[in-house]
C-alpha angles and dihedrals in degrees: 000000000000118000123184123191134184129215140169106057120129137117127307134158133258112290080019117133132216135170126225127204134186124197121208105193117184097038105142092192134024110223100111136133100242106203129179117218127185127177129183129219103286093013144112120252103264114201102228099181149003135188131186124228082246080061095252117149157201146178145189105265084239092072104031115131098019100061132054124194118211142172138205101199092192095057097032088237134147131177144189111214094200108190123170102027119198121202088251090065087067105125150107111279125222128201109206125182117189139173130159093273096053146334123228119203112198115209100259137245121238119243112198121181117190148134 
């Protein structure tokens, strides 16, 4: 059984960084689409990043340039370095892993940038 769980979120304040990081235990093979959502309270979910198990990449153009998506395939980690935050970056953040056989959502973990 797969299990993903998120970790790192907390408050910081603005031009704070934090880094986020999602476990997928259980995965028996590792090529997945590893993607990074976020959504805000009255909003929809936003995908913020992506990266391919061959380490290709892509972000929202709102965070480009701040955040950086990686992924350690031995250990089914990903994680989200987020420098610079900004108070619009405020959200809940949502590891998804997906591949054409199924798809696994981990609970969140909540991002809060403030003074």
């Amino acid at each position: 059984q797969v299990q993903v769980v998120e970790s790192g979120g907390g408050l910081v304040q603005p031009g704070g960084s934090l880094r986020l990081s999602c476990v997928a235990s259980g995965l028996i093979r590792n090529r997945y689409v590893w993607h990074w959502y976020r959504q805000a309270p009255g909003k929809q979910r936003e995908l913020v990043a992506h990266i391919m198990s061959d380490g290709s990449r892509n972000y929202v153009d709102s965070v480009q340039g701040r955040f950086t998506i990686s992924i350690d395939n031995g250990k089914n980690t990903m994680y989200l370095q987020m420098n610079n935050l900004k108070p619009e970056d405020t959200a809940g953040y949502y590891c998804h892993v997906w591949s054409p056989q199924n798809n696994y959502w981990g609970q969140g973990t909540q991002v809060t940038v403030a003074s």
